[in-house]
MDTraj code that builds the backbone (N, CA, C; nanometers):
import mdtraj as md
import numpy as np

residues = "UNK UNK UNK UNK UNK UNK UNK UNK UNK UNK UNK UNK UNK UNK UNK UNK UNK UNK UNK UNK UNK UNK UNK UNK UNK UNK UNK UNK UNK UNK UNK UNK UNK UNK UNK UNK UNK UNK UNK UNK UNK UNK UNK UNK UNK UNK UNK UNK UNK UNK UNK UNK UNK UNK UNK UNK UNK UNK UNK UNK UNK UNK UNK UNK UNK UNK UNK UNK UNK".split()
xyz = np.array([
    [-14.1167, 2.9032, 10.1281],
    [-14.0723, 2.7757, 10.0753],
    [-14.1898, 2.6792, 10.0593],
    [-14.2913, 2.6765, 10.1569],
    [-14.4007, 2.5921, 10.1323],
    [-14.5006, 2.5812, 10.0469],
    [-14.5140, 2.7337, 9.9972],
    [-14.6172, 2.7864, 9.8965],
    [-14.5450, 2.7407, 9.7621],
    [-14.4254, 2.7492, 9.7655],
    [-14.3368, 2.7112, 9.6587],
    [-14.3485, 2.5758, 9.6050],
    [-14.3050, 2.5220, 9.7381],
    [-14.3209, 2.3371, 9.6882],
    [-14.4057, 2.3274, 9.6460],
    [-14.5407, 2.3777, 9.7107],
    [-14.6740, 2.2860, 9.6481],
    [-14.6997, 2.3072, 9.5136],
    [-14.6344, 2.4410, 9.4705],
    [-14.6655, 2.4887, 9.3206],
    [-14.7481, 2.6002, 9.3197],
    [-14.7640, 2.6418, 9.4681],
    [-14.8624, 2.7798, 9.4249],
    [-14.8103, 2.9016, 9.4489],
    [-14.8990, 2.9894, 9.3391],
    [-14.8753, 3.1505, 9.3781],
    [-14.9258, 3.2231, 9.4832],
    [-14.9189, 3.3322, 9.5096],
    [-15.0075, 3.3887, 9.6196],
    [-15.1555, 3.3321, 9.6046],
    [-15.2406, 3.3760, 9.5297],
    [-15.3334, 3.4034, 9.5082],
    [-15.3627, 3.2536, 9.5015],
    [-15.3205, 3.1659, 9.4803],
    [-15.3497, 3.0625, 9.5164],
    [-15.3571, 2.9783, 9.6388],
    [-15.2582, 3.0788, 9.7565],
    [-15.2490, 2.9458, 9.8671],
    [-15.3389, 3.0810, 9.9748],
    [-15.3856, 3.1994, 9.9099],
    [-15.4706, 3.3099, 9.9828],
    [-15.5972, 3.2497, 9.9480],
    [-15.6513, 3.1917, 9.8268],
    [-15.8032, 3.1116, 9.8141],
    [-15.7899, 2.9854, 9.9022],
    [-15.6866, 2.8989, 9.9068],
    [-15.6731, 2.7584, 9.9762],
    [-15.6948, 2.8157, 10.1317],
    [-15.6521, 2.9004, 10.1913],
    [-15.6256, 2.9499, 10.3018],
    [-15.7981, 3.0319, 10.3384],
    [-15.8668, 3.1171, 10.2400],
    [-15.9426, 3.2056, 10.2874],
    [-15.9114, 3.3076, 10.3387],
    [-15.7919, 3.3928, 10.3131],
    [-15.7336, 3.4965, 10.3381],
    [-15.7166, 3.5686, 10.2025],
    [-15.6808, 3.7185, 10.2325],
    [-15.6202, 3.8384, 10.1245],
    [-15.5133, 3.7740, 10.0613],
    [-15.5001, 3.8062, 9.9347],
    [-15.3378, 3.7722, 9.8978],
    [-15.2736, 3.8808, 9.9712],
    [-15.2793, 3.9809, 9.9886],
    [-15.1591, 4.0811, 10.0343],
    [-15.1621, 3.9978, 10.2249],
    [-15.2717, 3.9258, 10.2784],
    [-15.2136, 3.8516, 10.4000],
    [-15.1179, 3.7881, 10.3682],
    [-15.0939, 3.7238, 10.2581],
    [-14.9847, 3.5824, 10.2403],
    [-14.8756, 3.6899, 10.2121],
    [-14.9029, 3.8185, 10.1316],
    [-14.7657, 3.8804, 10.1158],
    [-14.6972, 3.9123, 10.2688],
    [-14.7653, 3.9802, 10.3280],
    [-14.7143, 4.0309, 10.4607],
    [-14.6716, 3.9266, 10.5407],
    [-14.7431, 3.7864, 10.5757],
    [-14.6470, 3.6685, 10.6282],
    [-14.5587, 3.6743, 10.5691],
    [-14.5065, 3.6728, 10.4162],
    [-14.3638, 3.6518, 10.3819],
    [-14.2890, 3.7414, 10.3991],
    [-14.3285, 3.8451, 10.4220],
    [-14.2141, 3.9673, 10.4215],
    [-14.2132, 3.9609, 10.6025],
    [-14.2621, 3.8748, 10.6622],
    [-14.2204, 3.8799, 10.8014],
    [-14.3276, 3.9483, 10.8967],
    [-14.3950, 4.0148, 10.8531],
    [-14.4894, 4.1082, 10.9422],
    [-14.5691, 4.0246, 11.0478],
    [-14.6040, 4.0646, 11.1589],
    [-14.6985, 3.9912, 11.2322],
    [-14.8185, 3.9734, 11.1692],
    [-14.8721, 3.8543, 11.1889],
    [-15.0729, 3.8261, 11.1922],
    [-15.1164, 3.7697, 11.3239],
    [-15.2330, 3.7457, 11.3220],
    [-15.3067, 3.7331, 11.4570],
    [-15.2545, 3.5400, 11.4202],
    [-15.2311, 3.5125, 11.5528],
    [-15.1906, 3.3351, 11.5581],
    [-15.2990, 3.2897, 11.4660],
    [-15.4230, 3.2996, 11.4879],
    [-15.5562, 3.2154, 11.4225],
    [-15.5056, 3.2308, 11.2842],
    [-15.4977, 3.3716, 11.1766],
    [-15.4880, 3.3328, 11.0632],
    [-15.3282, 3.2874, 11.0323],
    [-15.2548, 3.2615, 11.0989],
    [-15.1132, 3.1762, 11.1034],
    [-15.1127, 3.0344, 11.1039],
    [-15.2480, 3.0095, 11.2009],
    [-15.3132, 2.8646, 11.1945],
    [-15.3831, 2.8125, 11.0544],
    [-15.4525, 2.8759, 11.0052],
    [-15.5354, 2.9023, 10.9271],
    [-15.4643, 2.9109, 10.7534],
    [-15.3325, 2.9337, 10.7921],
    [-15.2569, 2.9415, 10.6559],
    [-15.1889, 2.8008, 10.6334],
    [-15.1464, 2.7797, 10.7388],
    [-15.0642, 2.6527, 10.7973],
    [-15.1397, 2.5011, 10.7292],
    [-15.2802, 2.5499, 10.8164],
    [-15.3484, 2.4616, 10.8081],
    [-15.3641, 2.3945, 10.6186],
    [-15.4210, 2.4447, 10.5447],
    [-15.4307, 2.4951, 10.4459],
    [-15.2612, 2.4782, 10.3306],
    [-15.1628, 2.4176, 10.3936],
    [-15.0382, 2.4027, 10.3171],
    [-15.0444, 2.2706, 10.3821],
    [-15.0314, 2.1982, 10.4979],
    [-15.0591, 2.1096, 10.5436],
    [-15.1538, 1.9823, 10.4599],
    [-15.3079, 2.0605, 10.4588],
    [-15.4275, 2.0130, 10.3207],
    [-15.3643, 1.9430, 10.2335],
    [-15.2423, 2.0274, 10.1678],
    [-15.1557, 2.0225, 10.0077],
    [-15.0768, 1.9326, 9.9857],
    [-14.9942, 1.8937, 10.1447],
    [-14.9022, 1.7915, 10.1310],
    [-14.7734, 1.8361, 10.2144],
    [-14.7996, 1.9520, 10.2365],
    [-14.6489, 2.0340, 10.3267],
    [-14.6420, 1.9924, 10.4869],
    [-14.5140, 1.9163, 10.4978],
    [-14.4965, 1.8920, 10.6563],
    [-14.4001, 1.9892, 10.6696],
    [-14.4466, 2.0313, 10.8209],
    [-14.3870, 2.1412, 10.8738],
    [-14.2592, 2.0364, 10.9205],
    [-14.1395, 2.1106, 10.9617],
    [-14.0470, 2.0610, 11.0367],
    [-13.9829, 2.1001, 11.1550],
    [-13.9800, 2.0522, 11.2507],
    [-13.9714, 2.1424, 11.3658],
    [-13.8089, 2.1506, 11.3994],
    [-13.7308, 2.2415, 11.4508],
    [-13.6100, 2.2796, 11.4277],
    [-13.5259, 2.1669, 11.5245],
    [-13.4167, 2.1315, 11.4704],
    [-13.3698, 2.0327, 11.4796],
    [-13.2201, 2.0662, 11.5071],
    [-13.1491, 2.1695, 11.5022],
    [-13.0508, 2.2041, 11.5220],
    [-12.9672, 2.3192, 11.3819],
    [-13.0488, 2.2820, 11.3045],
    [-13.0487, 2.3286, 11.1849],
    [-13.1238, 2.4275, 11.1321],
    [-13.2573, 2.4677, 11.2407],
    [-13.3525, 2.5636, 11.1971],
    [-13.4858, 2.4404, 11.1188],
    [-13.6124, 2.5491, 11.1675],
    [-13.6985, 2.4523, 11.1092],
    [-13.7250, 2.4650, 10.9318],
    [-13.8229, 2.3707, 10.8949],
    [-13.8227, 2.3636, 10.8037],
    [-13.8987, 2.2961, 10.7022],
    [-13.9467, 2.2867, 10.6078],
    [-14.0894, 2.1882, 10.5106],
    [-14.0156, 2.1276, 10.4160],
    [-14.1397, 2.0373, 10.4105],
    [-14.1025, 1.8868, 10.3016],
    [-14.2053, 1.8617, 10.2571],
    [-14.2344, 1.8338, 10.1611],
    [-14.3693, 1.7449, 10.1085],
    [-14.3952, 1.6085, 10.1173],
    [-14.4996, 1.5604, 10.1941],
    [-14.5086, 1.4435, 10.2373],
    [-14.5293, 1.3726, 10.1430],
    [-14.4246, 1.2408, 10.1993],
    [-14.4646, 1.1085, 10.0752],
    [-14.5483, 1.0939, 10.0332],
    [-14.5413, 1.0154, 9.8953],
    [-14.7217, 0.9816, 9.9017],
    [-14.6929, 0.8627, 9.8568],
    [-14.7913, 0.8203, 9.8778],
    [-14.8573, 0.6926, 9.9574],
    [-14.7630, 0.5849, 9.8159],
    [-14.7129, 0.4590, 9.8305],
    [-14.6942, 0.3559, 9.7700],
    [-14.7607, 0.2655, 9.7138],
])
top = md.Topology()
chain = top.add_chain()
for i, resn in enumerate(residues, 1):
    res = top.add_residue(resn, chain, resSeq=i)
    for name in ("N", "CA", "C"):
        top.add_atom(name, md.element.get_by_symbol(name[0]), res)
traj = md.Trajectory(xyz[None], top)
């Protein structure tokens, strides 16, 4: 969902990130990665405008942060 909002494809949020595109595939299909490049992807959607949301009763979840007025 986050790669989505911002508007990018793999291969786009795998250059923003510094990772493989087939890393960004395997996060989406669920597979484990080492925490660092989980940080490292995060980090890097965060950069873009993506707030993480932390689960609330509803499951967590992203938003794109306001921008500025």
């Amino acid at each position: 969902m986050a790669r989505v909002a911002v508007g990018w494809g793999v291969r786009e949020l795998a250059s923003a990130a510094q990772v493989s595109p087939d890393t960004i595939a395997r996060l989406e299909r669920g597979e484990g990665l080492y925490p660092r490049t989980v940080a490292t992807i995060r980090a890097a959607l965060e950069a873009a405008g993506v707030e993480f949301i932390p689960e609330n009763g509803g499951g967590p979840g992203v938003r794109l942060r306001k921008a500025p007025e």
